[in-house]
LOFI-991138 format. One record per residue: x negated, y, z of N, C-alpha, C in turn. Coordinates in steps of 0.02 Angstrom, whole numbers, padded with zeros to 5 digits, always signed. Each point is the difference from the previous one (the first is absolute). Layout:
! LOFI-991138
XYZXYZXYZ ...
END
This chain:
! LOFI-991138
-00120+00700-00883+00030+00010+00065-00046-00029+00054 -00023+00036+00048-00045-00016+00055+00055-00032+00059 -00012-00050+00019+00028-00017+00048-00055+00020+00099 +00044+00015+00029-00015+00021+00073-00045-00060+00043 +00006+00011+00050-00037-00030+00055+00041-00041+00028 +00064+00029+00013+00049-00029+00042+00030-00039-00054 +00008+00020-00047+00031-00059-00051-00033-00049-00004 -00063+00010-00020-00035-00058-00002-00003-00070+00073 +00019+00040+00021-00021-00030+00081+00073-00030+00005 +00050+00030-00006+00075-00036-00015+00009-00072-00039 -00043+00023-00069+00025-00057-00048-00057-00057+00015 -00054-00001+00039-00043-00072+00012+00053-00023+00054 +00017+00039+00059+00050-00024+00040+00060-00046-00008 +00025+00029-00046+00048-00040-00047-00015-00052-00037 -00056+00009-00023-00036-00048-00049-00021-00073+00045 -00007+00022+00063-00041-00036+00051+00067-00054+00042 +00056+00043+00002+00048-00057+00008+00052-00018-00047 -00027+00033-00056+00042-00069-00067-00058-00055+00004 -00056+00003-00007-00045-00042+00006+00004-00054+00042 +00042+00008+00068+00017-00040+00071+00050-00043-00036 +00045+00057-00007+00079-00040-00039-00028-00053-00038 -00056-00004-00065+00013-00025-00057-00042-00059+00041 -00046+00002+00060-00034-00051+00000+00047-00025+00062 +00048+00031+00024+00055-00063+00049+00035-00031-00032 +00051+00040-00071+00057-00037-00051-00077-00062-00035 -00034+00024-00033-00033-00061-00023-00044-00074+00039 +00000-00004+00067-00002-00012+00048-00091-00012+00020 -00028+00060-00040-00053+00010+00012-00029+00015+00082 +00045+00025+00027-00037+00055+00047+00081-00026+00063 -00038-00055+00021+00073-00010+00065-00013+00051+00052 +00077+00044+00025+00003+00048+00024+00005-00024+00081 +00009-00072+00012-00017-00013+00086-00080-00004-00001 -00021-00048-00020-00080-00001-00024-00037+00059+00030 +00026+00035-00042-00046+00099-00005+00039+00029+00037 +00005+00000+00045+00035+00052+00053-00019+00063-00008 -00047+00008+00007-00042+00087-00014+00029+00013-00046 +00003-00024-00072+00036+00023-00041+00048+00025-00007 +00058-00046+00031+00052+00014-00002+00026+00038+00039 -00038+00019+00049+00014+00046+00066-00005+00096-00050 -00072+00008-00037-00033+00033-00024+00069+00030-00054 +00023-00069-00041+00063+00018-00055+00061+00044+00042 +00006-00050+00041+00063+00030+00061-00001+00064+00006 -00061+00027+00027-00015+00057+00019-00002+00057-00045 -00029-00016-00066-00009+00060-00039+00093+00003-00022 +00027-00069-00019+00082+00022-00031+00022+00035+00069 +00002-00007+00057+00028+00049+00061-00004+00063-00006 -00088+00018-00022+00002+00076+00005+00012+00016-00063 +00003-00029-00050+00020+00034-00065+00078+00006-00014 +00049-00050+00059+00057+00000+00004+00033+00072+00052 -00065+00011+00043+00036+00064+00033-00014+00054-00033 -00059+00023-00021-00007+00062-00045+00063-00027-00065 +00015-00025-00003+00035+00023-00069+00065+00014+00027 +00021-00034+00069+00061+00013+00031+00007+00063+00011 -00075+00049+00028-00006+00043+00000+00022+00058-00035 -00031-00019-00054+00002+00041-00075+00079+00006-00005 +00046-00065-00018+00057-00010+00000+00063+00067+00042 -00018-00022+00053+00009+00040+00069+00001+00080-00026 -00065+00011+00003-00002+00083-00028+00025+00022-00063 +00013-00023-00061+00040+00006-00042+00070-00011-00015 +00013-00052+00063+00083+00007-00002+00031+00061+00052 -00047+00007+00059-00011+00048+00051+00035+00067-00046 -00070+00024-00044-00003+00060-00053+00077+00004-00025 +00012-00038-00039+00038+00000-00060+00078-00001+00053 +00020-00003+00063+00039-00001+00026+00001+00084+00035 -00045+00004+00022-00027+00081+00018+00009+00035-00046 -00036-00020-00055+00011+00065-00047+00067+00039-00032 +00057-00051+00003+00063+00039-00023+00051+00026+00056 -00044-00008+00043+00053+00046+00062-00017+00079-00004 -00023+00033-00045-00009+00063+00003-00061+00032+00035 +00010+00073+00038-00056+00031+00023+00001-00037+00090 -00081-00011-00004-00002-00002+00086+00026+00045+00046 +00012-00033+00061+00015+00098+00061-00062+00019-00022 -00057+00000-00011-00073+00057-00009+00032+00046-00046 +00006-00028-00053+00009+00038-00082+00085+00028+00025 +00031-00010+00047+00074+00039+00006-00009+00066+00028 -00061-00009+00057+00003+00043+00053-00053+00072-00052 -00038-00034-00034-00051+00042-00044+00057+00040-00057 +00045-00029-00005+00064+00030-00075+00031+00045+00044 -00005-00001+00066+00066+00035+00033-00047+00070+00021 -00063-00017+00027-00025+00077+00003-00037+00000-00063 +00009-00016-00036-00021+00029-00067+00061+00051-00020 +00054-00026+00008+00055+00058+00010+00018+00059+00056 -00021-00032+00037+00021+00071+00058-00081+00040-00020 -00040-00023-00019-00066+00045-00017+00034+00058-00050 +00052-00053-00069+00011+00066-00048+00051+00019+00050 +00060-00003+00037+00036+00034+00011-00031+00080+00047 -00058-00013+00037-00044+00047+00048-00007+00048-00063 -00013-00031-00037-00038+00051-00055+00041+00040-00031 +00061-00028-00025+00030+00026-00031+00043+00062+00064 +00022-00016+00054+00016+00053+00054-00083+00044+00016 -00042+00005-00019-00050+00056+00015+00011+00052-00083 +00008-00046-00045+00022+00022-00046+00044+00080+00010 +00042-00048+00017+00072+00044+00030-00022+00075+00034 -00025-00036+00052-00028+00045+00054-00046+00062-00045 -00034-00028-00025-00060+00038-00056+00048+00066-00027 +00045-00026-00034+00033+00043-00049+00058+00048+00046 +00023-00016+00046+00040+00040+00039-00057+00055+00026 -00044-00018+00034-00066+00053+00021-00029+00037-00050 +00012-00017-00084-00030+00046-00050-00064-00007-00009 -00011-00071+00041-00086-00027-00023+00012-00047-00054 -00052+00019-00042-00009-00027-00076-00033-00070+00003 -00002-00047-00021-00026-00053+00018-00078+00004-00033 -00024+00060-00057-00046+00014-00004-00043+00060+00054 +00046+00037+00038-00028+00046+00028+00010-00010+00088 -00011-00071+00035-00002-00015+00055-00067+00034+00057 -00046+00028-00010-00018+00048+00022-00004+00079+00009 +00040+00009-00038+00030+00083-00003+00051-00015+00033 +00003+00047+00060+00066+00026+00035+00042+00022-00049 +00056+00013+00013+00058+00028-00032+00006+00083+00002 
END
């Protein structure tokens, strides 16, 4: 299994602040001390906290959308999809009262 670019680039990220964690819980790495650091940690859990809110968002979004049925687009497209057959079926009509063949539409009668 080949792993990606963006994965890769994900999991040092991650890797990079368990690494913070393990050296603040072990009291390697004091987090007033290193400000940069901890500014740097702050920052990446923020944006990794909104994209996923994100993600979140659009899948509950979806899954709430999706069981309400057809959009107005897909209603308005079903409805002359019907009056299309109903046209058709009245030329139909029309066709056969005039004694035009639906194979012989260029021969007059």
């Amino acid at each position: 299994m080949r792993l990606s670019r963006w994965v890769l680039l994900w999991l040092l990220i991650i890797g990079v602040l368990v690494a913070i964690e393990i050296g603040v819980v072990t009291g390697r790495l004091d987090p007033i001390g290193s400000f940069l650091i901890f500014l740097i940690g702050l920052m990446v859990v923020s944006v990794l906290s909104i994209i996923g809110a994100v993600f979140v968002g659009m899948f509950v979004s979806h899954r709430i959308l999706s069981t309400k049925g057809f959009t107005p687009f897909e209603q308005e497209m079903l409805r002359m999809r019907q009056e299309v057959r109903e046209l058709s079926d009245r030329l139909g009509e029309i066709a056969t009262r005039l004694g035009l063949a639906p194979g012989n539409r260029n021969k007059p009668p």
